[in-house]
Every structure is written in C-alpha cells, then in structure tokens.
N, C-alpha and C positions, 0 to 999 in steps of 0.2 A: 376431514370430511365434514361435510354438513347430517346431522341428523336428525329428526325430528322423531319423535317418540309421541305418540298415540296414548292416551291413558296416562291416568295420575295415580294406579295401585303402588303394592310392594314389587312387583318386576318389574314397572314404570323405573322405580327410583333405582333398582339394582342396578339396568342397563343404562339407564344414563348417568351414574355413579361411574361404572365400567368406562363410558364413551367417555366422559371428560375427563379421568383418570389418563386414558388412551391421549389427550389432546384435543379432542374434535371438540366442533361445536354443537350445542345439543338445544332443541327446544322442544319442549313439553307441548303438545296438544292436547287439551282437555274439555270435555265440554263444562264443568265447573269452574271456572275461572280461579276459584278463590284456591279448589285442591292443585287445579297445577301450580299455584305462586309459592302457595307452599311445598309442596315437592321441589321445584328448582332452588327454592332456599336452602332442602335439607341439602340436597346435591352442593349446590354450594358453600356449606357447613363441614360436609366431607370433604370438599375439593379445593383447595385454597387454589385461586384466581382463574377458577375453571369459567367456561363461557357456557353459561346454561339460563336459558331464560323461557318467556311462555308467550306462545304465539298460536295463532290465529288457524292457520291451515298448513299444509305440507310444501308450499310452493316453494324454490331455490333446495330442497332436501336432498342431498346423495343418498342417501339411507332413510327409507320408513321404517322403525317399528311400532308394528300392531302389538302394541302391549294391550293386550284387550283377551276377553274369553271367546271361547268358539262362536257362543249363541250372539255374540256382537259385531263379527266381522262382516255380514251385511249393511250394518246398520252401517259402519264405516264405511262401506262402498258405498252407501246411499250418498253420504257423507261430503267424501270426496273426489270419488267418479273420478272424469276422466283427469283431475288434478296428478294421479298417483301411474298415468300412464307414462311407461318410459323407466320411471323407477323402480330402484330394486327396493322390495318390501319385504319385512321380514313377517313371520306366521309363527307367532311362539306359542300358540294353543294348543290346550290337550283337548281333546273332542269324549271328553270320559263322560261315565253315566256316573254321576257324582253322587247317586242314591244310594249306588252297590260297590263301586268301584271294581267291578266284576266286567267289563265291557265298555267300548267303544262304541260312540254312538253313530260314527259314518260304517258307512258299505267296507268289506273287509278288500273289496279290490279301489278302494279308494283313500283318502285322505283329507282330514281340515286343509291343510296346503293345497292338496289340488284342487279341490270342491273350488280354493278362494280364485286358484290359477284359470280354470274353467269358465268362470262369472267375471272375472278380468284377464282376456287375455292381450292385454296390452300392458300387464305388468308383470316384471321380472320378480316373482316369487320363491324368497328360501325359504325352508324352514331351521330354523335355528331357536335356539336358547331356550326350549320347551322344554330341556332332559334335567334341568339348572333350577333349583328353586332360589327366590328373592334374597333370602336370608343369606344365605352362602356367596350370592355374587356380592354383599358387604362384606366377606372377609378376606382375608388375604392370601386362600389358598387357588392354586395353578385350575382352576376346571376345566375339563373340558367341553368343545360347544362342537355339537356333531351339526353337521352342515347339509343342506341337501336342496339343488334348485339346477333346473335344468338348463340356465344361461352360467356360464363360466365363468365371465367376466363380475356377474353380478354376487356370485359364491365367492369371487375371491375380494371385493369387496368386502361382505361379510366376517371373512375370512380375515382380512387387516384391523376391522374393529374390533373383533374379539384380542386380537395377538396386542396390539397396544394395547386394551387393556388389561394385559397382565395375563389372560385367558388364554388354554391351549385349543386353534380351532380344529377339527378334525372333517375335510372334506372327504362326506360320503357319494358323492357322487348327483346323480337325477335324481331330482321333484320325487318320483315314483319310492324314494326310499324314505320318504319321511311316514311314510305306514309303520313299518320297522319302530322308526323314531319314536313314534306315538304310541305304538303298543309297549314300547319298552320302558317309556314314563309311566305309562297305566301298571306296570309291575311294582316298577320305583315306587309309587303314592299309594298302592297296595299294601307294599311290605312295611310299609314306615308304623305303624301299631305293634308287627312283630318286631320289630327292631328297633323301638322306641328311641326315633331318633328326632322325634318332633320335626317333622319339615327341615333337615340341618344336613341331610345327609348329601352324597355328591356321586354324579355314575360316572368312573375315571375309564380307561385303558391304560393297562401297567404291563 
C-alpha cells in the first residue's frame, strides 16, 4: 500500500518505521520540510531499502495517517479538504486534558474520531494506533493496535498495515468504539507515574 503519514513527531516515525518494516511505501507529510527529511532518513536508517520519502500532499495515498494531536486535526482538514475524500484515514489522537490527565476533552457520547468523521464525511475514518505509544512501536515487541471505523473494507486495510508490520491488529468493530479506545488510553497515560514505566509500557490482550 501506499501511505502517507501526516506529521514529523515520535509516532510519525514509529508508524512509518512499522509501514516500511511491513513493505509499503511511506511518505512523510509535514509542514517543516527540513523535520520531515529528517524523519524519513531516521526511517530509512531503521529500514534497510525501505521506500520512505517526503512529500507534498496525500494525493495517490491508500492510507492517511493523522499522526497529529487532537487540537490539530482541523487544521489538517483545512489542509487537505476534499484531497483526503475517499480515503481511509487514520485518527490516532488522544482528545486528553493534558493539565490533569483526569478527563477527556470531547462529549462522553462522542469522540476525536468521530467529531473528525462528522466534519469529513466523505472520509473513511479509523481509529487506530492511539492505545500504542512511539517508543514501543521502535521495538520488537507483537503490540497490539485496537481498531475501530465503521467502513469494513477501510478497517481491514488498517488491519494489513498493522499485521505486516509485525503488529497484532485487533478489530473492534464501529467508529462509535473508539470512545472506549480513548478513554482506555486516558487510563494507560494516567497510570504511567504509578508504574513508572516512562512512556514504554504496551495495552496487550492475553
């Protein structure tokens, strides 16, 4: 598949570490030109003859990921508009109150994924890879990536990038479950002080 990755952070470079690991081909969209060259270099540092490079917009992409924060995913519609219509996009934000980490900042009968699904809906919207932090998708352990979008076709897409790369994916089902998703991260990034596991830790099912 074709991928195009949104953002130049650390879950920028995990998921497309993950994707070219998987095969696919990957390109960095970023608005700093200089951070995305760099990130597809680290990728390519990790990835001996992986196809990862930096490009311009999402056009030819089978896969968006929004590797972006919540308070950013408009601006990227701004962005890209109807370019990302048809596409499946992935939503790997946590919508936290990053003051207290005590709460979610959407509606409890809503969600970051669907708020984004609602303002586009001519894009096929999962949520995925939000339960996963950066660090952990550079190592070598099986995680898993809970899945949730109410087109089928577009989840099991998703669903192949994760599994080539190395990743176990777990489809939950409709859009509507990535509330669940998000409130279950907001616990994960909670307890990470009591369990001092510095950002490292991973949410499995065993």
């Amino acid at each position: 598949m074709r991928v195009s990755i949104v953002g130049a952070g650390n879950m920028a470079g995990g998921i497309a570490t993950r994707a070219a690991l998987g095969g696919h081909s990957v390109r960095i969209v970023a608005r700093d030109a200089t951070k995305g060259t760099a990130l597809a270099d680290e990728v390519r540092g990790r990835v001996a003859g992986a196809d990862v490079a930096v490009g311009e917009g999402v056009a030819g992409a089978d896969v968006v990921v929004l590797a972006v924060p919540y308070g950013a995913l408009k601006d990227v519609l701004a962005t890209y508009g109807d370019a990302l219509n048809g596409k499946t996009v992935v939503d790997i934000s946590n919508p936290v109150d990053f003051s207290t980490f005590d709460a979610l900042v959407v509606p409890a009968d809503s969600s970051a994924a669907e708020e984004l699904a609602t303002v586009a809906p001519g894009v096929n919207v999962v949520k995925a890879f939000n339960t996963t932090f950066a660090g952990t998708l550079l190592g070598d352990e099986k995680l898993d990536v809970f899945i949730a979008g109410d087109d089928e076709t577009a989840r099991q897409q998703v669903a192949q990038l994760a599994s080539d790369g190395g990743l176990r994916p777990v489809d939950v089902g409709a859009l509507r479950h990535s509330r669940a998703l998000e409130g279950f991260q907001l616990l994960h990034m909670k307890a990470q002080q009591s369990l001092g596991t510095n950002w490292q830790s991973a949410l499995r099912i065993a």
